[in-house]
N, C-alpha and C positions, 0 to 999 in steps of 0.2 A: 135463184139463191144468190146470196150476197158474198162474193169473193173477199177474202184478203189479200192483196196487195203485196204484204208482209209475210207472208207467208213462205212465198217463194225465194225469196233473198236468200244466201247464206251470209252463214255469222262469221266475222272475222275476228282472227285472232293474230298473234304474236309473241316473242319475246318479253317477259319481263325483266325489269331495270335487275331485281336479283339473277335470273336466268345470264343475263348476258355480262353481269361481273365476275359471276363463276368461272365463264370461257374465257373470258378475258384473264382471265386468274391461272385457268391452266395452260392457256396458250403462252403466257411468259414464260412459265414455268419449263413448259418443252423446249421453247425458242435459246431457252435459257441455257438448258443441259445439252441442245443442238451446239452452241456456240463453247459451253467447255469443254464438247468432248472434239469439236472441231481443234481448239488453241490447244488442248490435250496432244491431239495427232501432229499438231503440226511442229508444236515443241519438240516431241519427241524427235520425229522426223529431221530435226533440224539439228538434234544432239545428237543420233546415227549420224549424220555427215558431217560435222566437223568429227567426229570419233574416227569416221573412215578415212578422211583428210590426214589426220593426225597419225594417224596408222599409217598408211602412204608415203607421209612426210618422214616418218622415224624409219621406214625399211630404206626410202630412196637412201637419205641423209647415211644410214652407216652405209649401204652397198657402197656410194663413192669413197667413203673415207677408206672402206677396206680395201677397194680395187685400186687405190692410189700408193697409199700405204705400204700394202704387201710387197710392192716393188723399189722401196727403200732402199738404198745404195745396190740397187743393180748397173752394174758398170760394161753391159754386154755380154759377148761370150768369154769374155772373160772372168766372171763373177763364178766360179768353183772354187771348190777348195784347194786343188790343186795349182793354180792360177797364182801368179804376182800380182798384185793390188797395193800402187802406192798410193794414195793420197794424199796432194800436197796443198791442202787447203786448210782451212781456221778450221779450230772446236767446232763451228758451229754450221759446217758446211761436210758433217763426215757421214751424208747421208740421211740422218734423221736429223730433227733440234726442237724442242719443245722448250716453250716457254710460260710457266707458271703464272696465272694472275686471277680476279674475279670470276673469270671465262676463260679457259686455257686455248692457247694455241700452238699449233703444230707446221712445221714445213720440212720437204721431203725433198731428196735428192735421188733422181735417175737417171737414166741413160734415156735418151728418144731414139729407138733404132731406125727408124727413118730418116736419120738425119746423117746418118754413116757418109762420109765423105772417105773416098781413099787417098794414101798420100803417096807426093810423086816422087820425091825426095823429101831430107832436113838436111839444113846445112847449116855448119856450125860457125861461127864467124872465130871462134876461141881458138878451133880446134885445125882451123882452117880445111876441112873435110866435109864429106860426104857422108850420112847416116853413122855419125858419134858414137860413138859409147864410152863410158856411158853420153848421154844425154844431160846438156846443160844448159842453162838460164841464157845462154847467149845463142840457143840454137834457133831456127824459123822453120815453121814445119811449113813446107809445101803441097798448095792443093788447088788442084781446077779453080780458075776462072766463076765470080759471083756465086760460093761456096756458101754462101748465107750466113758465116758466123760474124759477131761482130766484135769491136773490145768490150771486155767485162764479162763476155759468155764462159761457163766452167766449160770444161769439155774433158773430154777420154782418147788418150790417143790408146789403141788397142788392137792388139793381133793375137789374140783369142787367149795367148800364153801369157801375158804379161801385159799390165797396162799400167797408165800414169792419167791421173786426176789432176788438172791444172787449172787455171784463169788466165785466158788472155790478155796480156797486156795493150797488143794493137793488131790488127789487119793491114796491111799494104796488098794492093797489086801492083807489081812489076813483069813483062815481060809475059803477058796471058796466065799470069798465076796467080792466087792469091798467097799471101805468106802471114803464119800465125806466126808471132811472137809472145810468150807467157812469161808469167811470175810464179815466184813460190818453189820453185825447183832449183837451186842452187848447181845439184849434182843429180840428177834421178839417179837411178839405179837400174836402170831398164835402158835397154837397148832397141834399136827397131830398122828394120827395112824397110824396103817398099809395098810389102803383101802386108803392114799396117793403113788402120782405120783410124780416124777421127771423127768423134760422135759430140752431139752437141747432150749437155747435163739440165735436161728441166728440173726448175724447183716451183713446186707447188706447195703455195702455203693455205691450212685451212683456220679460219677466226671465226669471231661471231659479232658482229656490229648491227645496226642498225638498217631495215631497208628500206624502199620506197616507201611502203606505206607505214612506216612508222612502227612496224612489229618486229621483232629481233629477229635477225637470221642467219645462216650458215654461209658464207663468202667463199669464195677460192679464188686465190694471186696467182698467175702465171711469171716466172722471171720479173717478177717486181713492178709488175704492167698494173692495168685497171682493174680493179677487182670484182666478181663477176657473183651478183648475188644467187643464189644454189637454193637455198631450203627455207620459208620464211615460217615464223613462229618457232626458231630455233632459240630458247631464251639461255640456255648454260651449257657448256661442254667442258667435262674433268676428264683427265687424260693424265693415266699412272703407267708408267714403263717397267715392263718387267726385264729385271738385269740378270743373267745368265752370269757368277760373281767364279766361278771354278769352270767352265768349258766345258760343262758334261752334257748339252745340249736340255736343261730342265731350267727354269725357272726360279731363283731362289728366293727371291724378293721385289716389291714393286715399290716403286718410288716416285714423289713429282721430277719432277725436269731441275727445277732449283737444285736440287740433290746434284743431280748428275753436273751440271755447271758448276758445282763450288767445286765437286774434283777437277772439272776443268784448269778453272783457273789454279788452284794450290797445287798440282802436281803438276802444272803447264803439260796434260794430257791431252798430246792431235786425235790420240783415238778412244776418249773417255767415252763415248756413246756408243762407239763400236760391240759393248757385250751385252747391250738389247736384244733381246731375245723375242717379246713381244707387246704389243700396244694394246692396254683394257683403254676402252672410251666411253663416254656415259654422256650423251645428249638427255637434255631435258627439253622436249618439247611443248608447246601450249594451242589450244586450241585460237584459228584467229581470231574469231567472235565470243566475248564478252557476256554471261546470263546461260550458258549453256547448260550447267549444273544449278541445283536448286538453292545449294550454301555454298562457302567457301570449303573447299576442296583440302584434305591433310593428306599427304603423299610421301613418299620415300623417294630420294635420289642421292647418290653416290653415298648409300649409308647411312642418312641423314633425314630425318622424321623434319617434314616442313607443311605449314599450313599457307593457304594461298590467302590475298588479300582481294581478292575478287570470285566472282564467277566461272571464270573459263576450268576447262578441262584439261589437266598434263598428265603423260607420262615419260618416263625414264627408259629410253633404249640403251641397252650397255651389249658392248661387241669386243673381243678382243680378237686382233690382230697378229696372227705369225709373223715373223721377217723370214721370209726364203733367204735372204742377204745379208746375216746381218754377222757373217764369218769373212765375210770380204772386205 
């Protein structure tokens, strides 16, 4: 019997040119929705953290300004209400000063209690005596041997009853001492022994400029030194004082700073900012990257309905500030 040959073979088959444009068709398709729902996640993911950043940044940024702030013309153990407190410095050295502009800014006067220096003697060249009273411009208060104050430092001379805010004029050592000499006191009013302290007066000022990387940020000045960038994506800070205007310990009205200064100058008032009661502050922060949000962004800050001209993300932290101090 005659075999076929043919028979045995099997038949081959394959895709066709329609079969394999179909897959090719749904395979974009998946590849596709894989890739948006990936940029999907990751956008997302990427506006959680700058929003977390942003959060971070506005709790850190008021913590400091509160924790600096609240200590506002504290002048030691002397700062009660029973206590003498003179200060003989300018308007704008009586503790608080805030100055009005684009972006407000703020600098603060305190005591460093670390820095307490006791005194050995003052001696009066005027009065030709030992521990004066009252106390006057031509007296040198004496203390230990590389005391660390220098000229132009405020300081506190203070024995817990009674103290005097001054500026030193100069430092001399003579004779293993150092000896202060000040301005601004013609005649104090305050008397003092030797169971008196001298305290050095940090001022901290907070701004908001420009930082390394070109995004606005939150600065703080120590005594007029280099300024040390704090907070960045800090774009605006408004800052209203609430004035205590009758002493009843309430709040009657808030005002900018400009305010308070024009009293300064027109009533040649030392202690025009002395009836601050408390500091509302309103940072406006922004996210640092750019596309975070899907439009421009319309927001509220300090009152004021404002649209963004970009992409990024802000919010408005607003804090206000007691003054423990601000009866001294």
């Amino acid at each position: 019997m005659k075999s076929d040959k043919h028979q045995s073979g099997q038949r081959q088959g394959g895709f066709t040119l329609v079969e394999l444009m179909i897959s090719m068709t749904i395979s974009i398709f998946l590849v596709s929705g894989i890739i948006q729902l990936y940029s999907a996640s990751r956008s997302a993911f990427r506006a959680q953290e700058q929003a977390g950043h942003l959060m971070e940044n506005g709790r850190t940024g008021t913590e400091i300004l509160s924790r600096t702030i609240r200590l506002a013309r504290y002048w030691g153990c002397a700062g009660t209400q029973d206590a003498s407190v003179t200060n003989h410095l300018a308007n704008n050295q009586q503790g608080i000063f805030g100055i009005n502009g684009t972006t407000d800014e703020i600098t603060v006067f305190q005591v460093e209690d670390d820095t307490e220096t006791s005194i050995l003697d003052i001696n009066d060249t005027l009065n030709a005596s030992v521990n004066p009273d009252p106390l006057s411009s031509t007296a040198k208060v004496h203390v230990a041997q590389d005391s660390g104050f220098e000229t132009g430092d405020f300081v506190v001379i203070n024995n817990c009853a009674q103290a005097d805010v001054i500026q030193l004029s100069g430092v001399t050592t003579v004779s293993g001492e150092d000896q202060l000499a000040f301005t601004g006191c013609s005649t104090c009013t305050q008397s003092y022994e030797t169971n008196a302290s001298v305290f050095k007066v940090r001022r901290t000022r907070f701004f908001i400029a420009t930082g390394t990387s070109g995004e606005p940020a939150l600065f703080q000045q120590e005594d007029g030194g280099t300024a040390i960038e704090l907070i960045e994506g800090v774009e605006d800070m408004q800052i209203l004082y609430g004035e205590d205007t009758n002493d009843d310990d309430t709040v009657d009205r808030y005002v900018q700073s400009d305010v308070i200064n024009d009293v300064c100058v027109q009533d040649s008032n030392a202690d025009c900012w002395r009836g601050i009661a408390d500091v509302r502050i309103s940072l406006l922060l922004r996210t640092t990257e750019n596309g975070v949000t899907s439009a421009a962004q319309t927001y509220l800050f300090d009152g004021t309905s404002r649209t963004a001209t970009d992409n990024r993300l802000r919010r408005e932290f607003l804090t206000i500030i007691s003054l423990r101090n601000h009866r001294v």
